[in-house]
C-alpha positions, 0 to 999 in steps of 0.5 A: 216327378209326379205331384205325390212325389215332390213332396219327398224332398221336404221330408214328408211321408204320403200313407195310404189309409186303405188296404184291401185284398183287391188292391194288393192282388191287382198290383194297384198298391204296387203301382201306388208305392211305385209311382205316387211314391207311397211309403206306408200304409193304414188301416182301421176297422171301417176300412176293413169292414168297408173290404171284406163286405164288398170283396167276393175274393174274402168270400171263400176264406170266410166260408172256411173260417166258419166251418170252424166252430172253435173260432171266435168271430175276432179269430176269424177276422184276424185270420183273414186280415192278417195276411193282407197285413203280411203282404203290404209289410212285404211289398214295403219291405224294400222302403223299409230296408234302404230307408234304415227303419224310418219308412215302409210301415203298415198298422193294424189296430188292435180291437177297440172294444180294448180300448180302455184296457191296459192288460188287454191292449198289451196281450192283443198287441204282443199277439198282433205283433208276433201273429204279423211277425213283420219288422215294418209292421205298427201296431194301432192303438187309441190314446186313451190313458189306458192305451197310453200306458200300454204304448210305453210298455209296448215301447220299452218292449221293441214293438212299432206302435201308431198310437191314435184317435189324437185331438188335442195338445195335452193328448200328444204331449202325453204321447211323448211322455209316454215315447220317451219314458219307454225308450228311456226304461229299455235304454236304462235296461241295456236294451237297443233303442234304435231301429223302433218306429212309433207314430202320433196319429193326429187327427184334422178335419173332425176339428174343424167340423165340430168347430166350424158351426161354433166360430166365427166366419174369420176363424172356421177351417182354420182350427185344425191347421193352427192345432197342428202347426202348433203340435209340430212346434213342440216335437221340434222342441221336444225331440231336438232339445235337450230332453231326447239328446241322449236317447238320440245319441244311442240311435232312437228316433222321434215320435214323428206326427202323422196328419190323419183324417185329412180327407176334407168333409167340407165342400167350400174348403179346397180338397187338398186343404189338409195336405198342403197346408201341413208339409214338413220334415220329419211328418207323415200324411196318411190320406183316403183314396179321394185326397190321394187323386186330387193332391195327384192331379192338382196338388202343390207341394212347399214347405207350410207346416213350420211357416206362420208358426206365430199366426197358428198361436194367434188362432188358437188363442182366438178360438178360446176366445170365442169360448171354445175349450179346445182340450175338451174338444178334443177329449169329445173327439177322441171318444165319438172317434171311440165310439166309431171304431167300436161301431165299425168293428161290431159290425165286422165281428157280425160278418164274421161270426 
């Protein structure tokens, strides 16, 4: 068993935070789920501008696309991107099946230019949706309060959502209160809870850089670990107390917590920091192609997520001290997280136009 692969047995997922034309025609995404053990697969509007501007094989499709001068530049993008979409839910398919539901996903976010619009997030992810028209496909949505309200009519409707751009504790609780308040209108309305996926993307090591300069030396690097540990603590409340009994009862699933951004950015940490320090059941990691290499060549794989439980509310409490609002750092986060999606996404729209 590889490195990747041994983190399975303790409950943990590895996603791909990539996808790409060339890495589904070259048989890498294959070989990836294959041997690394990969069980789903993210993307997001810099991984796709990153995509179509360096794959000549886009070229000829967007040639075409642009013949059509009824399409708008969004419409081209989607046209492109949605089959990459189709074929990676394909390919999973399988880890979907025999895994009943709980594996094999692939996200596509909706525009972040929606990202404070309710109705517009829900008509662009009921279309997204049906345009995929995959069981295992996850609709992205940032968790601004507008998409935070879409995700719980999104939940009570039967649609996967990986909800995202997650910086704070108060952030994913609203999350889950959204989660649970969906499942419970459908349950409420007749309607099966069981067989929908929904995951709480939250986001490490742009904690840790915002914070590391503002820190002592004692406490930098550790911010982001000791966020999540704790985060994960309350999932483990929440969604095996008694607040979700009966949801479970009926066959829902908890709204697992996915690791995002979990390629180190600074050089003195280990660049396996933000993988090893946070297994643990029922969790997921999605991780850039540079982290995927190195946790495979030199990665260790235990159960650290529920360890030192105690110490993380230690540290937490110890960064308030040293005059740092976390919950406004993390309203800060979510917005310049915002604001780079944005970016990224005006800039695929120009390559499209």
């Amino acid at each position: 068993m590889n490195r990747l692969q041994s983190i399975r047995p303790f409950g943990q997922r590895i996603w791909l935070d990539n996808l790409s034309r060339e890495l589904l025609a070259s048989g890498q995404l294959a070989t990836l789920l294959q041997e690394d053990g990969i069980a789903g697969v993210t993307s997001n509007p810099a991984i796709f501008y990153k995509a179509i501007s360096s794959d000549a094989s886009y070229q000829g499709d967007l040639a075409l696309l642009k013949n059509n001068a009824a399409l708008t530049a969004e419409q081209r993008y989607e046209a492109l991107v949605v089959p990459d979409i189709q074929a990676a839910c394909d390919l999973l398919l399988e880890q979907y099946q025999s895994s009943q539901g709980n594996d094999g996903y692939v996200s596509l976010e909706v525009s972040p230019a929606l990202s404070h619009d309710e109705a517009g997030t829900l008509a662009a992810a009921r279309r997204l949706w049906a345009e995929i028209g995959r069981p295992n496909a996850m609709i992205k949505i940032p968790a601004t309060p507008a998409g935070i309200r879409a995700f719980q009519t999104l939940t009570a409707e039967g649609i996967n959502v990986n909800i995202t751009l997650l910086f704070s504790l108060p952030q994913v609780e609203a999350v889950w209160d959204a989660y649970i308040d969906g499942l419970t209108a459908r349950h409420a309305a007749g309607q099966p809870v069981s067989g929908i996926k929904a995951v709480a993307s939250f986001f490490l090591s742009r904690v840790d850089s915002l914070l590391d300069p503002q820190l002592p030396t004692a406490l930098q690097g550790k911010a982001a670990i000791a966020l999540s540990k704790v985060a994960y603590a309350r999932y483990q409340q929440r969604f095996h107390g008694s607040e979700f009994a009966a949801l479970k009862a009926a066959g829902a699933w908890p709204q697992f917590l996915l690791w995002a951004s979990t390629g180190t950015k600074n050089a003195a940490y280990s660049d396996v920091l933000y993988v090893e320090s946070l297994i643990g059941d029922e969790t997921v990691n999605t991780v850039p192609d540079g982290t995927l290499a190195a946790f495979r060549d030199h990665g260790v794989a235990a159960l650290t997520l529920p360890q030192d439980a105690q110490q993380a509310q230690a540290t937490l409490l110890d960064v308030a001290e040293a005059d740092i609002d976390l919950v406004a750092v993390g309203d800060k986060l979510q917005q310049d997280g915002l604001k780079l999606f944005e970016d990224a996404f005006a800039a695929l729209l120009q390559l499209t136009a």
